[in-house]
Backbone bond lengths (Angstrom), bond angles and torsions (degrees), N, CA, C in turn:
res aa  C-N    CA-C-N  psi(-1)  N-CA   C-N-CA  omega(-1)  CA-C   N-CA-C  phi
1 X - - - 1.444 - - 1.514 108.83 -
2 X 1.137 115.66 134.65 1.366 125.65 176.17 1.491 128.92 -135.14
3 X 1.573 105.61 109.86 1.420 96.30 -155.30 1.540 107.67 -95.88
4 X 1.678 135.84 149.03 1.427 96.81 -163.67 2.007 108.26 -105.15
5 X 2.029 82.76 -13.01 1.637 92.89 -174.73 1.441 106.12 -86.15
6 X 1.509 125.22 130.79 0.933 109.68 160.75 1.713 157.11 -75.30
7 X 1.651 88.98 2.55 1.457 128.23 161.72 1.650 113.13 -55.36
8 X 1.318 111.14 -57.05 1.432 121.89 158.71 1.481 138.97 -73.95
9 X 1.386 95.39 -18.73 1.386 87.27 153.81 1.617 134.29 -89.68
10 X 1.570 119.93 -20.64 0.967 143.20 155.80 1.533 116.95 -52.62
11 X 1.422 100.43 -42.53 2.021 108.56 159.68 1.491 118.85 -61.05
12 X 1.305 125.92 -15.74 1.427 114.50 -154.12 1.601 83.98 -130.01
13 X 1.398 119.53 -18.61 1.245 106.99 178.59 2.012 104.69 -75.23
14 X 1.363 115.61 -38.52 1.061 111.04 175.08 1.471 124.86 -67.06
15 X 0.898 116.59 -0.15 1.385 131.51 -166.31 1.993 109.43 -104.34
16 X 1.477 92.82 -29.37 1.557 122.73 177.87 1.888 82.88 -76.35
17 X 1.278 138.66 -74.09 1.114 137.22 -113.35 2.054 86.08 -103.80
18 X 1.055 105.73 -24.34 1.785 107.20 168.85 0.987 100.11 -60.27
19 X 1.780 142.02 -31.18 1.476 113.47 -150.73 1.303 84.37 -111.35
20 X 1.216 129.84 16.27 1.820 112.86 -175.75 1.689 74.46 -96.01
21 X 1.182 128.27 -13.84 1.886 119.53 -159.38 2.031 91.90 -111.39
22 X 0.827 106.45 -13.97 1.450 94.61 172.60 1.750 133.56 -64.06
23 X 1.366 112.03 -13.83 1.226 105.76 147.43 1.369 142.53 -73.47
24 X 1.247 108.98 -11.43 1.363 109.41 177.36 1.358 101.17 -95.42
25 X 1.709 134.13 -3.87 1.570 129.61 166.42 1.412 105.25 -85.88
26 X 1.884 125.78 -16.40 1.477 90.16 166.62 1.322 114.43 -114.21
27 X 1.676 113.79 25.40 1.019 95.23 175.13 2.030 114.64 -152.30
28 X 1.520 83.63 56.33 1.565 99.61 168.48 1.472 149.72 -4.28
29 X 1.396 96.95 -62.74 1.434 116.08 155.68 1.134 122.92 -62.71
30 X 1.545 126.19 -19.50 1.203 107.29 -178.96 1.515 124.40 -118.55
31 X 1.178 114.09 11.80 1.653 148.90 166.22 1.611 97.99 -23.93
32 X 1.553 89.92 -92.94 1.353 106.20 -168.02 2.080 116.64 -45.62
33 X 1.414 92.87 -28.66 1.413 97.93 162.23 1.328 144.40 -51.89
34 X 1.581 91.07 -27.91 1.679 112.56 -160.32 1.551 100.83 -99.98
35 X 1.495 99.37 -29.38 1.771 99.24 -168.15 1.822 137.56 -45.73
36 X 2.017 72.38 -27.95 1.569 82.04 175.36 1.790 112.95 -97.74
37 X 1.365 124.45 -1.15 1.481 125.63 149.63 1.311 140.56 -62.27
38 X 1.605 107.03 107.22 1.300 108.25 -132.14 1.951 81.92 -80.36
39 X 0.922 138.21 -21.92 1.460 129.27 -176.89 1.093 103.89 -68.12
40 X 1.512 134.45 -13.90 1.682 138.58 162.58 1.244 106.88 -64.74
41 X 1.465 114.67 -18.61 2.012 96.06 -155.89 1.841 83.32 -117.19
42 X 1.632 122.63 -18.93 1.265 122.64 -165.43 2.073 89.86 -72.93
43 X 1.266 109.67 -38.15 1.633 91.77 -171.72 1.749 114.39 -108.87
44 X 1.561 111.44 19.52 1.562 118.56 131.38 1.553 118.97 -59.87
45 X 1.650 98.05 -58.45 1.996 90.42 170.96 1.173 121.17 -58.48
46 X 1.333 123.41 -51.78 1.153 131.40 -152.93 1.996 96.85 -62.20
47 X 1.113 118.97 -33.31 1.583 129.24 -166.17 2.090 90.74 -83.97
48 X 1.115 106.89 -61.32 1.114 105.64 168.74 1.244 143.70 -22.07
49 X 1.796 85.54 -55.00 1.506 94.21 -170.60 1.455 109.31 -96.49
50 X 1.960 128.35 -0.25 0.997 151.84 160.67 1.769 112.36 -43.78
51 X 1.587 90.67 -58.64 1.265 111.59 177.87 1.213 134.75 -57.06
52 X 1.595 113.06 -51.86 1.838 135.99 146.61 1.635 101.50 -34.35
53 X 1.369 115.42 -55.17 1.606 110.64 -160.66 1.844 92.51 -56.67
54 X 1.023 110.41 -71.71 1.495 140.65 -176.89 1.431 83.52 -9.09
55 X 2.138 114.61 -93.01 1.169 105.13 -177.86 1.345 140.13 -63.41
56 X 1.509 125.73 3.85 0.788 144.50 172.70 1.480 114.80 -61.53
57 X 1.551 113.04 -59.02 1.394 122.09 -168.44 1.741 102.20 -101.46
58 X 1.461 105.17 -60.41 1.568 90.51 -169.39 1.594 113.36 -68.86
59 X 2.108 120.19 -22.02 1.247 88.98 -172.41 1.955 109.14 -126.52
60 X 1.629 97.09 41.70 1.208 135.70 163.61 2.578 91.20 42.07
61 X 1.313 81.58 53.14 1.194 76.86 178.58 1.977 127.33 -94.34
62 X 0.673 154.56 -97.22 1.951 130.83 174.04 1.889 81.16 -153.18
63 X 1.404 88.39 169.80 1.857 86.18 171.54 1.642 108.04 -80.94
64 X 1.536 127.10 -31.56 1.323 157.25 135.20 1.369 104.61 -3.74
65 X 1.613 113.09 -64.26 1.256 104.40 -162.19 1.963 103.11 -84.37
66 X 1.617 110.28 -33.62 1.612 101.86 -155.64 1.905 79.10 -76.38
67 X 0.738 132.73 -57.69 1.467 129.27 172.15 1.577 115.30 -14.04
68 X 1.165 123.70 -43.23 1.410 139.64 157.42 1.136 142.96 -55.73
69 X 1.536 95.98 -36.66 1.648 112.39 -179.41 1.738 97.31 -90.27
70 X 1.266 110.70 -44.43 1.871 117.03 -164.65 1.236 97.82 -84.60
71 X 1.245 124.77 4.70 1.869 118.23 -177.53 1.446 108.40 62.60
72 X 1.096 140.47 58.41 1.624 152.11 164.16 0.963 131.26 -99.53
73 X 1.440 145.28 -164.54 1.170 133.03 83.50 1.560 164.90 -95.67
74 X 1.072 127.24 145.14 1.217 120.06 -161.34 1.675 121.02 -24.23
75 X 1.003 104.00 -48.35 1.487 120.64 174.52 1.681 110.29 -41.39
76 X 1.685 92.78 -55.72 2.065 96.51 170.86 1.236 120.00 -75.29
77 X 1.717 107.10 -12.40 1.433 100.22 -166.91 1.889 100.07 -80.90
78 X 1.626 104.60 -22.65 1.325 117.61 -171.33 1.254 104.62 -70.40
79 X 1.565 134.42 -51.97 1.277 148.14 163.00 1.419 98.55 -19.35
80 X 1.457 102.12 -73.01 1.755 96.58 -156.89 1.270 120.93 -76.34
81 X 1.200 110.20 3.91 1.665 106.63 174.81 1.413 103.96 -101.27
82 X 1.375 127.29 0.99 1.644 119.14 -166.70 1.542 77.90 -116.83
83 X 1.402 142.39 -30.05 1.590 123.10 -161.63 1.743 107.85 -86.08
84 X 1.716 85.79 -30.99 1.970 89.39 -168.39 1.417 121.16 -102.72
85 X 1.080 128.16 117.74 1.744 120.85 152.72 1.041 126.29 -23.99
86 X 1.198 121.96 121.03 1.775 118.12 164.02 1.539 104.94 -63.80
87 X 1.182 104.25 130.77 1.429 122.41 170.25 1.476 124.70 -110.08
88 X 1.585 116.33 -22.89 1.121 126.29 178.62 1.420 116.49 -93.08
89 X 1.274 123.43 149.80 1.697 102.73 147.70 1.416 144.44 -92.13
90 X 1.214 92.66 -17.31 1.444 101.99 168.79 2.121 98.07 -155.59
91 X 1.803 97.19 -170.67 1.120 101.01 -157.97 1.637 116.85 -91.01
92 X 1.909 91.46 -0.90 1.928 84.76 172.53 1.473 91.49 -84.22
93 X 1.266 144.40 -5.82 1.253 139.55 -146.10 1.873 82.85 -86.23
94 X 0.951 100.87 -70.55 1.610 112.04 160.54 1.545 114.31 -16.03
95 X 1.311 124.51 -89.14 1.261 146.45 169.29 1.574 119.04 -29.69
96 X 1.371 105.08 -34.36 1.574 121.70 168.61 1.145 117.60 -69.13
97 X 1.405 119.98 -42.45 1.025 126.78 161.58 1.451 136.09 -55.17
98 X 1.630 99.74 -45.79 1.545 97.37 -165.48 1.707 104.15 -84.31
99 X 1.415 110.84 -10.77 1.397 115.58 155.84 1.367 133.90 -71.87
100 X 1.223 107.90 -12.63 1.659 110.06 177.09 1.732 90.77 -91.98
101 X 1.020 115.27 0.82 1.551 109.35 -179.80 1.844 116.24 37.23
102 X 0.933 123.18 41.42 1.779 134.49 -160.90 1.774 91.25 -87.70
103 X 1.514 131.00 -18.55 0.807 129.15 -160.53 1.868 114.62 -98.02
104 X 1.414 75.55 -49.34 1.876 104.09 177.43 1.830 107.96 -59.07
């Protein structure tokens, strides 16, 4: 997928980054429970840093910029592209995922 506006990609990236947060909208009560489970916070990064790789390599974007779009900082955005493998190829690959919810 190749998006060319960056208006839209910035749309679909937020739209990517709601559904990594959509468990905690259906399930309230149990938020504060989870926060301290560290396998809760290991596949926030792990999606995260999926995502960084993504723009990182396929849409050759700065650590500056994906840091910007994912609300970070550069520094984490740098982290996660040097600690994690890309696993995805692109970002419905992502999205497929966080909809099959297999993780949650």
């Amino acid at each position: 997928m190749k998006i060319k506006k960056p208006n839209k990609r910035k749309e679909q990236l937020t739209k990517y980054l709601e559904q990594l947060d959509e468990f905690n909208w259906h399930h309230p009560t149990q938020v504060s429970e989870m926060a301290d489970i560290q396998h809760e916070r290991d596949n926030r990064t792990y999606y995260l840093a999926q995502i960084s790789l993504i723009l990182f390599n396929n849409y050759q974007q700065s650590y500056m910029q994906i840091a910007q779009m994912l609300n970070m900082s550069s520094r984490t955005a740098r982290r996660l592209t040097i600690d994690y493998e890309q696993d995805f190829g692109s970002l419905e690959g992502i999205m497929e995922e966080l909809q099959n919810g297999e993780d949650w």
